[in-house]
PyMOL Python script that loads the backbone (N, CA, C, O; Angstrom):
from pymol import cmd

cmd.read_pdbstr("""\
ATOM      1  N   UNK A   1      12.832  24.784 -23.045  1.00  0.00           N
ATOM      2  CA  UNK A   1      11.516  24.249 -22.843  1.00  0.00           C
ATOM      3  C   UNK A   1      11.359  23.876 -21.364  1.00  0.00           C
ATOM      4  O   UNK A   1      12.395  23.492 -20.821  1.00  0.00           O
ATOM      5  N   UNK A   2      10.199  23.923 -20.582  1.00  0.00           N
ATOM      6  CA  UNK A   2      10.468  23.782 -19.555  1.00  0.00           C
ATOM      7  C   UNK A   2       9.976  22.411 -19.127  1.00  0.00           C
ATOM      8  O   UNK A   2       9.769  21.761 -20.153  1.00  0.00           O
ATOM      9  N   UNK A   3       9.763  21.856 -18.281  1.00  0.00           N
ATOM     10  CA  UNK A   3       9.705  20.421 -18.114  1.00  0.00           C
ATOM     11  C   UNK A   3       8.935  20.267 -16.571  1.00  0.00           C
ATOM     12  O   UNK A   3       9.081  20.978 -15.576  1.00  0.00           O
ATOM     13  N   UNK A   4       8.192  19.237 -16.741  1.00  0.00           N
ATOM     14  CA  UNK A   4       7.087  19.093 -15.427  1.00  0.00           C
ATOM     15  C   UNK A   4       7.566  17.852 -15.145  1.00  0.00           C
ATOM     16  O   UNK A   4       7.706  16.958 -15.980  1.00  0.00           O
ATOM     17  N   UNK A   5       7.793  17.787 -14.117  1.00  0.00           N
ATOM     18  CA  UNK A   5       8.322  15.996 -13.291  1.00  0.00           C
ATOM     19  C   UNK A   5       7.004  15.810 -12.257  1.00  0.00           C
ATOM     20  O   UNK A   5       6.245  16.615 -11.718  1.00  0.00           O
ATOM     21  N   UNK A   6       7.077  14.847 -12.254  1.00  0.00           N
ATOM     22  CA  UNK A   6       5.873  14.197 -11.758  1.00  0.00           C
ATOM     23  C   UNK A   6       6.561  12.657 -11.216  1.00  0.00           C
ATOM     24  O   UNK A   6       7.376  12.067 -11.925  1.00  0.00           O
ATOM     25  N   UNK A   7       6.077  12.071  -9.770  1.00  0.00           N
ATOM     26  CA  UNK A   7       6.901  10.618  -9.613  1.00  0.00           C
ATOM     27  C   UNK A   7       5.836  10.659  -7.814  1.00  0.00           C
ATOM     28  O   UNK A   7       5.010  11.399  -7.280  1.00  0.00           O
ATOM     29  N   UNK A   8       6.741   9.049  -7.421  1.00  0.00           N
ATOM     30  CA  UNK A   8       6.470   8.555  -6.405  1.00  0.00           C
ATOM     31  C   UNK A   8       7.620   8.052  -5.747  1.00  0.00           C
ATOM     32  O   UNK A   8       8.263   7.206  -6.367  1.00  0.00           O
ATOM     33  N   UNK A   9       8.212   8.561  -4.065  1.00  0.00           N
ATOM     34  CA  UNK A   9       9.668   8.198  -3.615  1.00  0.00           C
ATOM     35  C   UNK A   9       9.165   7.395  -2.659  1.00  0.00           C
ATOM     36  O   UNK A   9       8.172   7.597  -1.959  1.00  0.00           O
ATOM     37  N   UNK A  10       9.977   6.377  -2.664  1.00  0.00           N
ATOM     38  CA  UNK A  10       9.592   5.591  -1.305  1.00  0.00           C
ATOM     39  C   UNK A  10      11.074   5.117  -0.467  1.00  0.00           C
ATOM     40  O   UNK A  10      11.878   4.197  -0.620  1.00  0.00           O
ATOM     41  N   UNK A  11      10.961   6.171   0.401  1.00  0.00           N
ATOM     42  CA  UNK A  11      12.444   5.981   1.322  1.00  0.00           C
ATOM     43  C   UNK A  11      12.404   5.034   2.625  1.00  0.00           C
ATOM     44  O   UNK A  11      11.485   5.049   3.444  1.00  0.00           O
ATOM     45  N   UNK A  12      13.521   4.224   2.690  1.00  0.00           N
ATOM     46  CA  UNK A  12      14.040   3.484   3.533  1.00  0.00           C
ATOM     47  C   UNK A  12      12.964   2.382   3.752  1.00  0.00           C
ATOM     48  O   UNK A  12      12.432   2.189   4.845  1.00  0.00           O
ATOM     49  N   UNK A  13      12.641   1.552   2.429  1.00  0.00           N
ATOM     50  CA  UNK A  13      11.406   0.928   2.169  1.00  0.00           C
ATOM     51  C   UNK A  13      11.997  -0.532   2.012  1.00  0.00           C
ATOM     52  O   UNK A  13      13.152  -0.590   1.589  1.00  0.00           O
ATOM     53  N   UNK A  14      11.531  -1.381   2.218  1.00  0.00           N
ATOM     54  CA  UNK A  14      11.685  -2.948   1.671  1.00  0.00           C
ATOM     55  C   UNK A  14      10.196  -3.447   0.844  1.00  0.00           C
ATOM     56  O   UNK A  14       9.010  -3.461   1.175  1.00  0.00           O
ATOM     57  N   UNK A  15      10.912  -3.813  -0.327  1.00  0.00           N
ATOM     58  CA  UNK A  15       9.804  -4.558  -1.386  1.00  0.00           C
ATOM     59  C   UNK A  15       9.795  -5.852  -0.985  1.00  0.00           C
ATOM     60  O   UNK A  15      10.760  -6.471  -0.538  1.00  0.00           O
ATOM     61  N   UNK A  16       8.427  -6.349  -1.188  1.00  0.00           N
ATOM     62  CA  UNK A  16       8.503  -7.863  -0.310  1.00  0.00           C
ATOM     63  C   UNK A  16       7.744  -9.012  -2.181  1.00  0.00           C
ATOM     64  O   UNK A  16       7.156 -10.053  -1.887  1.00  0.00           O
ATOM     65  N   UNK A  17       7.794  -8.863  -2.915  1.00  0.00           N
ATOM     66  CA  UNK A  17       7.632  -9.531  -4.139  1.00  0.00           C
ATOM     67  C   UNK A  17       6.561 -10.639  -3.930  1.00  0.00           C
ATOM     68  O   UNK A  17       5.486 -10.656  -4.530  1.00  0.00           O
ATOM     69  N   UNK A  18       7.030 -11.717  -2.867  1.00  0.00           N
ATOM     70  CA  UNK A  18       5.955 -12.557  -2.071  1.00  0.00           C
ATOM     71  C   UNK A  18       4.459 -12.009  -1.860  1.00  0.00           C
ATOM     72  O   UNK A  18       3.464 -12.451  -2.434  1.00  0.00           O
ATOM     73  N   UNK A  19       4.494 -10.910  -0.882  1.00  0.00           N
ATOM     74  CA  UNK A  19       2.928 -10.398  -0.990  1.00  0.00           C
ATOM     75  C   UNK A  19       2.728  -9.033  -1.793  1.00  0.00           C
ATOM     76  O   UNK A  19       1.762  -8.276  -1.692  1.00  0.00           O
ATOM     77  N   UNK A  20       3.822  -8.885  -2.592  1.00  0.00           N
ATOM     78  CA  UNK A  20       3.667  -7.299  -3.732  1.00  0.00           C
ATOM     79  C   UNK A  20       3.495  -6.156  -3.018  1.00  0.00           C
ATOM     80  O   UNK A  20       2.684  -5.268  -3.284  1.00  0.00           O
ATOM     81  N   UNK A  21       4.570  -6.190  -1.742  1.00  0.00           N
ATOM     82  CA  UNK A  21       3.811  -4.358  -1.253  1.00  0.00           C
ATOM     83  C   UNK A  21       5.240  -3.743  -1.044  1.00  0.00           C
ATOM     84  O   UNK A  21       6.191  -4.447  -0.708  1.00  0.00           O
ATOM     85  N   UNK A  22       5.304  -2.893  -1.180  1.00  0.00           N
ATOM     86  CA  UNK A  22       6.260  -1.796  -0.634  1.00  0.00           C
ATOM     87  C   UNK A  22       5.911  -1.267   0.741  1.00  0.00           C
ATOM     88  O   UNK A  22       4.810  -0.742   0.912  1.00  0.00           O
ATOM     89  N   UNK A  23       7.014  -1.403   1.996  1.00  0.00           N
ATOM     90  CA  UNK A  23       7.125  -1.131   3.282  1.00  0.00           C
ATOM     91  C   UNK A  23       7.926   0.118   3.219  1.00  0.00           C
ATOM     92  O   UNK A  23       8.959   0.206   2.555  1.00  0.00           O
ATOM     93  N   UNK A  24       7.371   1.178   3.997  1.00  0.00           N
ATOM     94  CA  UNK A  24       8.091   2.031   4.256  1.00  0.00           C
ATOM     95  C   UNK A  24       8.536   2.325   5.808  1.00  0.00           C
ATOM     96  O   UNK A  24       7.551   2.580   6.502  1.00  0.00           O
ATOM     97  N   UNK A  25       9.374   2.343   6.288  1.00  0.00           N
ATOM     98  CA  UNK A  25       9.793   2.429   7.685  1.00  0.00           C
ATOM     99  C   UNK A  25      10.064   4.082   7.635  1.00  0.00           C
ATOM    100  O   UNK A  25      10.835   4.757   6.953  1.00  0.00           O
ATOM    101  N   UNK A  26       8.962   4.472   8.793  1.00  0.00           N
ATOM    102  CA  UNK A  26       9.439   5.805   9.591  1.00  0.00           C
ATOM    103  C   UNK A  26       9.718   5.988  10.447  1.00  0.00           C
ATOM    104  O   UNK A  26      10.232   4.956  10.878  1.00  0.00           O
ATOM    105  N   UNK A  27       9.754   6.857  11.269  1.00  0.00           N
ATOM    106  CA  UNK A  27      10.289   7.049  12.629  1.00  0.00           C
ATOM    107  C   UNK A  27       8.905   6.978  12.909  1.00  0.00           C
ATOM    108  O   UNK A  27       8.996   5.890  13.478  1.00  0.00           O
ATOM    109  N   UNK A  28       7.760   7.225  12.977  1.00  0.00           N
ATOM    110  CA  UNK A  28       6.581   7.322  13.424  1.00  0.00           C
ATOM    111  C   UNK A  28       5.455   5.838  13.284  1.00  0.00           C
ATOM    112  O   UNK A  28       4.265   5.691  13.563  1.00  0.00           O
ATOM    113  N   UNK A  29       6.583   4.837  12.679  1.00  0.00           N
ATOM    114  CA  UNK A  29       5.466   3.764  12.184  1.00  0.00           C
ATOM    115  C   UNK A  29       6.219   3.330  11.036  1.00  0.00           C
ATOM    116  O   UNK A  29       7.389   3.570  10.736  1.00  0.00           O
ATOM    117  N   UNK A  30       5.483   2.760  10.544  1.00  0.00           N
ATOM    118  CA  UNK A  30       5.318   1.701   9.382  1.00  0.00           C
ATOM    119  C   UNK A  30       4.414   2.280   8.493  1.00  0.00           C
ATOM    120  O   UNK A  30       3.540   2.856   9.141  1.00  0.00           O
ATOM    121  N   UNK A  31       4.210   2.398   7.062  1.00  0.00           N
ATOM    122  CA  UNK A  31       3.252   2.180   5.752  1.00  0.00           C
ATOM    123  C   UNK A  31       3.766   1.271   4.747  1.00  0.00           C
ATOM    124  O   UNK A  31       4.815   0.807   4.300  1.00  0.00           O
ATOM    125  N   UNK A  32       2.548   1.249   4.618  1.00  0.00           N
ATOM    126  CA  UNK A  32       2.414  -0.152   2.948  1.00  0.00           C
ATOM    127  C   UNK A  32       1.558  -0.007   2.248  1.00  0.00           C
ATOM    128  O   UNK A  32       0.365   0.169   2.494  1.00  0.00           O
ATOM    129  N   UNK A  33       2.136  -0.075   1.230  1.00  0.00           N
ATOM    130  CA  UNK A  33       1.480   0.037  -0.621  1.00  0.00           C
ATOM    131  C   UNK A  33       1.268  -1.350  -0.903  1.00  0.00           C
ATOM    132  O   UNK A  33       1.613  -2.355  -0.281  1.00  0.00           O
ATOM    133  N   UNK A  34       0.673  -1.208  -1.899  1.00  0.00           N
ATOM    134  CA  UNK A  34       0.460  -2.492  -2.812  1.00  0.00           C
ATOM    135  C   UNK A  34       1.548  -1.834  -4.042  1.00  0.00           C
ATOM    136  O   UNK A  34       1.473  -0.691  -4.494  1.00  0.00           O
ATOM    137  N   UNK A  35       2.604  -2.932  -4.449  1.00  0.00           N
ATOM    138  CA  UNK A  35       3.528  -2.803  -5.230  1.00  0.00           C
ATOM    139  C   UNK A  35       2.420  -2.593  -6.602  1.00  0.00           C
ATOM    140  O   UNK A  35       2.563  -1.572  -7.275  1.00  0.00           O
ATOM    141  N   UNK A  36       1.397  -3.525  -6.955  1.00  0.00           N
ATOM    142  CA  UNK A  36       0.992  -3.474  -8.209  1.00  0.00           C
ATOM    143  C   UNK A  36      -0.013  -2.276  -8.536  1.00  0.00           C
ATOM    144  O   UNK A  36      -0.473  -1.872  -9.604  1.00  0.00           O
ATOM    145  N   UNK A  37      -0.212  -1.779  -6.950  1.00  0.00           N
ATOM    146  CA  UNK A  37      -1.407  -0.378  -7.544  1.00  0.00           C
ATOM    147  C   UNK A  37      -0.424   0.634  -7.582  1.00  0.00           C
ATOM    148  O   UNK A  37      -0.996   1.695  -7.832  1.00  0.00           O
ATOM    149  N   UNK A  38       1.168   0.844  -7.409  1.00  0.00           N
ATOM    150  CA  UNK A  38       1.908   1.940  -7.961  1.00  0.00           C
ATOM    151  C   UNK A  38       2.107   1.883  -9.192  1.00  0.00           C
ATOM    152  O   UNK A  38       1.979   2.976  -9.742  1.00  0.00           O
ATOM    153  N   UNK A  39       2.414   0.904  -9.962  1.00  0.00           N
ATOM    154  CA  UNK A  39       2.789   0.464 -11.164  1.00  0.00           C
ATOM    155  C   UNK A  39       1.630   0.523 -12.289  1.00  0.00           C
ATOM    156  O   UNK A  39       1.679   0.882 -13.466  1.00  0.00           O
ATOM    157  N   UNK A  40       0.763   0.127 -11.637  1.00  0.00           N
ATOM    158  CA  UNK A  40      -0.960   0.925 -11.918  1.00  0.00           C
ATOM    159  C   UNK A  40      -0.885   2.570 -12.942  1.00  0.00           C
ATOM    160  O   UNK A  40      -0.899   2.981 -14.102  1.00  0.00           O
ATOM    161  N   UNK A  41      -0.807   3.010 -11.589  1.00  0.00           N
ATOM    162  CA  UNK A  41      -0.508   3.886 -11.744  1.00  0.00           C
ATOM    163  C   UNK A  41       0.262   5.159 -12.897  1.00  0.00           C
ATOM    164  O   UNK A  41       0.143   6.379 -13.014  1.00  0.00           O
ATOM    165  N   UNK A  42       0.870   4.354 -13.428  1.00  0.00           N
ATOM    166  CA  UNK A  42       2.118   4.361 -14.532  1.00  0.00           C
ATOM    167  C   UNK A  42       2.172   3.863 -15.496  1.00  0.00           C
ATOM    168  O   UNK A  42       3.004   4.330 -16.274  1.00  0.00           O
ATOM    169  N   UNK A  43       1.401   2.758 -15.938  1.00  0.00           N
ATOM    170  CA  UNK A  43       1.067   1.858 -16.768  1.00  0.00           C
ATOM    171  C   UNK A  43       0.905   2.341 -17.982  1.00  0.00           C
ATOM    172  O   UNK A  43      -0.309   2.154 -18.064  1.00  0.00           O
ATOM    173  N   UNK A  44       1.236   2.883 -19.126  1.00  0.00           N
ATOM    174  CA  UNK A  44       0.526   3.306 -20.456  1.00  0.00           C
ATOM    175  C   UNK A  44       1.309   4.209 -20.826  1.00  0.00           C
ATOM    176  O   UNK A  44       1.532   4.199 -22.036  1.00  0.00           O
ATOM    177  N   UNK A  45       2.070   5.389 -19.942  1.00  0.00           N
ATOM    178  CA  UNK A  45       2.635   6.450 -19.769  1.00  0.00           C
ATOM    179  C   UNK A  45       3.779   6.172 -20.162  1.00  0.00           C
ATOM    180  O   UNK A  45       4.458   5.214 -19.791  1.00  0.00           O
ATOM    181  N   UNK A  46       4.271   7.594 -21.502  1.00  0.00           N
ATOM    182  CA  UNK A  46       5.163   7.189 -22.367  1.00  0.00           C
ATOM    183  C   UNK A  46       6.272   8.033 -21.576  1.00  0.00           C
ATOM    184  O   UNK A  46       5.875   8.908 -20.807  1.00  0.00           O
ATOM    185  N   UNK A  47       7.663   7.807 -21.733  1.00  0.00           N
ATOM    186  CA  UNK A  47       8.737   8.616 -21.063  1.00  0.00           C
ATOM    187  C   UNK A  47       9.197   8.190 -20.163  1.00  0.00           C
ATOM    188  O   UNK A  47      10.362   8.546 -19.984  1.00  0.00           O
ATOM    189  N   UNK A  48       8.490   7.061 -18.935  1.00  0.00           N
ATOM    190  CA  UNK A  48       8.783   6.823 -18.526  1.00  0.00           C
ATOM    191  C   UNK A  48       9.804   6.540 -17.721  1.00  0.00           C
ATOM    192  O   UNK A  48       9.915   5.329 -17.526  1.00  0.00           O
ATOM    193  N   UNK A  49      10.926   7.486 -16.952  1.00  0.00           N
ATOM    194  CA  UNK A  49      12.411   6.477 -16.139  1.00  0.00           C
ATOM    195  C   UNK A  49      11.526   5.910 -14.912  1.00  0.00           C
ATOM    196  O   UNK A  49      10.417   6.286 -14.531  1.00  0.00           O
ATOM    197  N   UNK A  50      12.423   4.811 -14.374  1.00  0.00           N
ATOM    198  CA  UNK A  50      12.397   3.972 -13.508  1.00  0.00           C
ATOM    199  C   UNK A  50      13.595   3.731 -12.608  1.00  0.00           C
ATOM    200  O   UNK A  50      14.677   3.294 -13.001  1.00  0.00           O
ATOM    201  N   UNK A  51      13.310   4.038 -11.441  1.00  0.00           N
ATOM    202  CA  UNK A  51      15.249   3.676 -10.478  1.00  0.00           C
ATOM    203  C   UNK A  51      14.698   2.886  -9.307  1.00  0.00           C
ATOM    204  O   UNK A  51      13.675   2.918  -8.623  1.00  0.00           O
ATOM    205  N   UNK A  52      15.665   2.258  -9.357  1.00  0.00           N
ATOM    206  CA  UNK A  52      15.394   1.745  -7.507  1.00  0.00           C
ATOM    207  C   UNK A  52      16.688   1.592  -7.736  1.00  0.00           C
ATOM    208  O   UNK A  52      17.301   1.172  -8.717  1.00  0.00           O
ATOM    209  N   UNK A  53      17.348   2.370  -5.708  1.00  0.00           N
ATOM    210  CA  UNK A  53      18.581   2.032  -5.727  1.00  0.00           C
ATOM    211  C   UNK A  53      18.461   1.904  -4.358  1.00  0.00           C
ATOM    212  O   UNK A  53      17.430   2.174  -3.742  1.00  0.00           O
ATOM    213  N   UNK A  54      19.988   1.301  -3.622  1.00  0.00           N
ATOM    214  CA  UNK A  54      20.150   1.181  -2.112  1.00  0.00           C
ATOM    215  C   UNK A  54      21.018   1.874  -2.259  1.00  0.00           C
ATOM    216  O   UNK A  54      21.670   2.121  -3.273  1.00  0.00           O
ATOM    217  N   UNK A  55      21.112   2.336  -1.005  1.00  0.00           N
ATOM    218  CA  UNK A  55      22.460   3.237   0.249  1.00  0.00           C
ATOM    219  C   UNK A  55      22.933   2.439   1.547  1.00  0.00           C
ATOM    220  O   UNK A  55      22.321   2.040   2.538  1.00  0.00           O
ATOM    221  N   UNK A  56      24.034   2.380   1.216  1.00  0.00           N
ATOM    222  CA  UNK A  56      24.188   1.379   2.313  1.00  0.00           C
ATOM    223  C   UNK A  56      25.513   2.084   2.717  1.00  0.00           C
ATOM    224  O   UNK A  56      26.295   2.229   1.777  1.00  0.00           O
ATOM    225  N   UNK A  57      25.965   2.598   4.040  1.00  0.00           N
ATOM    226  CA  UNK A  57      26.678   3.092   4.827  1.00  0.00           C
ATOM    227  C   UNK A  57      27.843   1.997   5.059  1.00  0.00           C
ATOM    228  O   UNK A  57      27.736   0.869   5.540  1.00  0.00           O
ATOM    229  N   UNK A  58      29.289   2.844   4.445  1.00  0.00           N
ATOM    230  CA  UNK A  58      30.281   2.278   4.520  1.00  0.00           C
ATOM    231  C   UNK A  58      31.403   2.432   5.511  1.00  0.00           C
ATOM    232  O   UNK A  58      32.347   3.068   5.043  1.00  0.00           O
ATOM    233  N   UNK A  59      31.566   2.008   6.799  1.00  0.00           N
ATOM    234  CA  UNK A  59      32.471   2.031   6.958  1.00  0.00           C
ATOM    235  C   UNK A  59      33.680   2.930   7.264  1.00  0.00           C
ATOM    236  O   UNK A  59      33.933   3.385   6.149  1.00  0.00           O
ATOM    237  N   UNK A  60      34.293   3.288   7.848  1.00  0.00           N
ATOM    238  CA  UNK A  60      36.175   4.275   7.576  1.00  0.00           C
ATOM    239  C   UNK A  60      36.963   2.982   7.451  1.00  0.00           C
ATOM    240  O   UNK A  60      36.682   1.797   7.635  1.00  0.00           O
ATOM    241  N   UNK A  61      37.901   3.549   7.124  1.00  0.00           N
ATOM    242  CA  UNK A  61      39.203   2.456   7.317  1.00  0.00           C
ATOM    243  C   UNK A  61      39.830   2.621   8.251  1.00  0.00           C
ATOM    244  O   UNK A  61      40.347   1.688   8.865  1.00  0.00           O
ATOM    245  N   UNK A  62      39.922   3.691   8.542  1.00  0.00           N
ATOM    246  CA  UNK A  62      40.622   3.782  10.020  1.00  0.00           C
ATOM    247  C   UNK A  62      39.916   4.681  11.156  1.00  0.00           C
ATOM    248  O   UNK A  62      40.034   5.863  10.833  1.00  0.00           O
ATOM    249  N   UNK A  63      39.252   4.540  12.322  1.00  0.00           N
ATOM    250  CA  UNK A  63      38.681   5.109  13.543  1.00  0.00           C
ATOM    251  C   UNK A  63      39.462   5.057  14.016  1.00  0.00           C
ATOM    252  O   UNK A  63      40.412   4.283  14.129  1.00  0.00           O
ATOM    253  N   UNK A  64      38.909   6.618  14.671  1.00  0.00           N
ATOM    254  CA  UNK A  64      39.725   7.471  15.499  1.00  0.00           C
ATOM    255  C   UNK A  64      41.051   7.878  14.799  1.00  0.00           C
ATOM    256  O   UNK A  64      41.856   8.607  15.378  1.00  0.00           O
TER     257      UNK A  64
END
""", "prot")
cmd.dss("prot")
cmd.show_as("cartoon", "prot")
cmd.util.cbc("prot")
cmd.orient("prot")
């Protein structure tokens, strides 16, 4: 069966909960959402997954 994906990515972003927006940092600037008009968005819609994850750059153990 074949399958249609459909979504919204928001990279290298900080959620701020205080004023509800999602920041996205680019190399070209700054954008911002309103956290509650994505979720809007989605609201009713059955199937739903949901992720938020971080990447956070680790380290070597030994340089050089």
């Amino acid at each position: 069966m074949a399958n249609k994906v459909s979504g919204e990515y928001f990279k290298n972003c900080e959620i701020d909960v205080e004023d509800m927006t999602i920041t996205e940092f680019k190399r070209d600037g700054t954008r911002t959402y309103r956290l509650l008009d994505v979720l809007k968005r989605w609201s009713g819609l059955p199937e739903v997954n949901l992720s938020i994850e971080r990447v956070v750059e680790i380290p070597p153990e030994n340089e050089g």
